[in-house]
C-alpha positions in Angstrom: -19.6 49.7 -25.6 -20.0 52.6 -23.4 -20.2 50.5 -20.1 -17.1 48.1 -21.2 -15.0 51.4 -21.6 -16.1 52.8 -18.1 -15.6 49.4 -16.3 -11.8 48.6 -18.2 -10.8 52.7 -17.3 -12.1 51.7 -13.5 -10.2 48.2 -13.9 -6.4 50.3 -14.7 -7.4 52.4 -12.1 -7.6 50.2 -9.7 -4.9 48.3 -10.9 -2.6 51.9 -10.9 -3.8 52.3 -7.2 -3.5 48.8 -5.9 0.9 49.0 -7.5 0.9 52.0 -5.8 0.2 50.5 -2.7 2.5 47.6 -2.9 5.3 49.6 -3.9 4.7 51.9 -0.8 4.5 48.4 1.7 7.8 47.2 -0.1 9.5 50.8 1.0 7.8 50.9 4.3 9.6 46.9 4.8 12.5 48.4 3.6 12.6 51.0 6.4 11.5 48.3 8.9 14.6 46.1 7.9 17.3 49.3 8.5 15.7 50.0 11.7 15.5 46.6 13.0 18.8 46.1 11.6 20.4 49.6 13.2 18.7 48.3 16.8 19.8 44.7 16.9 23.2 45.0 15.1 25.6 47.7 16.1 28.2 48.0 13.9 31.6 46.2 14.8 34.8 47.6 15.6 37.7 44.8 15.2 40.2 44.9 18.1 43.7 44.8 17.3 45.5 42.5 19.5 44.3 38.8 19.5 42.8 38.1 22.8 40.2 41.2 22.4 39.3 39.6 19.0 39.0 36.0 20.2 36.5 37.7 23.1 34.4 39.4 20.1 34.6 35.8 18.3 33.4 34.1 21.4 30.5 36.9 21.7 29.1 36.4 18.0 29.0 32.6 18.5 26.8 33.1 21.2 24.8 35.8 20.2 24.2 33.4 16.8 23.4 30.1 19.3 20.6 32.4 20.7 19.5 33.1 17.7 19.6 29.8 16.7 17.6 28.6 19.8 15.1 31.4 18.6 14.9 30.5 15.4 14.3 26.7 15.9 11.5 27.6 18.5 10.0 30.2 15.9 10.0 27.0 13.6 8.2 24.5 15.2 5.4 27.3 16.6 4.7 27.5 12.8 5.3 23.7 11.8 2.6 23.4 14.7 0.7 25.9 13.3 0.5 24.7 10.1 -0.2 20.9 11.0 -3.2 22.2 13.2 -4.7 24.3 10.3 -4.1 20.8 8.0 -6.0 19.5 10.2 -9.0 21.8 10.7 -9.0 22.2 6.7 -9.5 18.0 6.9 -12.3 18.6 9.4 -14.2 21.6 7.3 -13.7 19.4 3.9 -14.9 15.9 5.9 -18.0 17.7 7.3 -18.5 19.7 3.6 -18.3 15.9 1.8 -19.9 13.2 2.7 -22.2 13.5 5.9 -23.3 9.7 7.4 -26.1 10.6 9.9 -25.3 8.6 12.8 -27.4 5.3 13.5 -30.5 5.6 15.9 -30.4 3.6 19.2 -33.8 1.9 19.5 -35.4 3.0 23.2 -38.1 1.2 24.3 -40.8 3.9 25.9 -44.1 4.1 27.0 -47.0 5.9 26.3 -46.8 7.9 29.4 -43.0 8.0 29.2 -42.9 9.7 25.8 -45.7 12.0 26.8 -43.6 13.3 30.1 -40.6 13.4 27.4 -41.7 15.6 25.4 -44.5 17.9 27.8 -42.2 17.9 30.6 -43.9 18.5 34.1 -47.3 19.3 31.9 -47.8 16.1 31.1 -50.3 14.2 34.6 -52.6 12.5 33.1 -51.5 8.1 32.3 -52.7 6.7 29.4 -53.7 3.5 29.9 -53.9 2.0 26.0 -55.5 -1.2 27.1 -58.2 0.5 29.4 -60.3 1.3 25.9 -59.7 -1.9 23.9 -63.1 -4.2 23.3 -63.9 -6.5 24.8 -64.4 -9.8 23.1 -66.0 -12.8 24.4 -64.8 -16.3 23.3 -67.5 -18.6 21.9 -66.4 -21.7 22.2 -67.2 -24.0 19.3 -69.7 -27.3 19.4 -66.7 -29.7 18.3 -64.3 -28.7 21.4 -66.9 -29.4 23.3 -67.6 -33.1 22.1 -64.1 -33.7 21.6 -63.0 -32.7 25.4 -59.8 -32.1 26.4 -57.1 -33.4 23.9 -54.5 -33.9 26.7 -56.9 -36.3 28.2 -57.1 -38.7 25.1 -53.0 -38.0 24.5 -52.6 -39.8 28.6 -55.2 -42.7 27.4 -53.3 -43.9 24.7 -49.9 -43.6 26.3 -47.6 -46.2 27.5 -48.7 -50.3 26.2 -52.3 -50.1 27.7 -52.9 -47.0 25.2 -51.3 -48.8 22.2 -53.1 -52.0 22.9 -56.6 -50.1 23.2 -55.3 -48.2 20.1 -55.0 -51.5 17.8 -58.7 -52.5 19.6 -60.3 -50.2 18.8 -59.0 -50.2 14.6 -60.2 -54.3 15.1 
């Protein structure tokens, strides 16, 4: 009970501090407005005869097209502004979502390639992967042996002298 009485007296505190504090910034705008207002707009003494007041006419219009020039660049700086934060909050939220790791390109390396990849100039020594396979020795069987060379028999029974020796030798 204690500690929920501390923290809510610290809470209005802070709270009474914090009004404070915006109160003072909306006086201190306040003063900023007079002054800027005092600099920028003298106050206007109106001419009495017609051509002096068509001069001070012609003077305010352009004072208010500068302005108005000023204004419209001010504007699209901060619709630019604005589109280019869009944008990088679009980027940050794409790249916090969903993340596709890009597809790997298949590279054909080889032994000694990979090893001078990765070592760098350490790497001297080839490897030669065949150099320790076994050796193994073909036997070659009885039956290919007896038989011969099948392309031999195919040539023998080609053509009508094959096919004739072919029904023969079934006779």
């Amino acid at each position: 009970m204690v500690i929920l009485s501390s923290s809510s007296s610290s809470q209005s505190l802070m709270l009474q501090i914090s009004q404070t504090i915006l109160e003072e910034e909306a006086r201190e705008a306040k003063r900023e407005k007079i002054r800027h207002m005092e600099e920028n707009c003298p106050s206007i003494s109106i001419p009495g005869t017609m051509p002096d007041l068509q001069e001070l006419c012609r003077k305010i219009h352009k004072q208010i097209d500068l302005l108005d020039e000023e204004r419209y660049d001010m504007e699209n700086k901060v619709n630019k502004s604005d589109k280019e934060i869009d944008d990088l909050r679009m980027k940050v939220q794409d790249l916090k979502g969903k993340f596709k790791k890009p597809a790997l390109k298949r590279v054909r390396m080889s032994a000694d390639d990979m090893l001078a990849a990765l070592l760098g100039s350490k790497h001297k020594v080839s490897m030669d992967l065949r150099a320790n396979l076994k050796q193994v020795k073909k036997e070659v069987k009885e039956e290919e042996k007896q038989t011969g060379d099948w392309r031999k028999n195919i040539e023998d029974k080609a053509g009508m002298g094959g096919r004739k020796k072919m029904f023969e030798g079934e006779v």
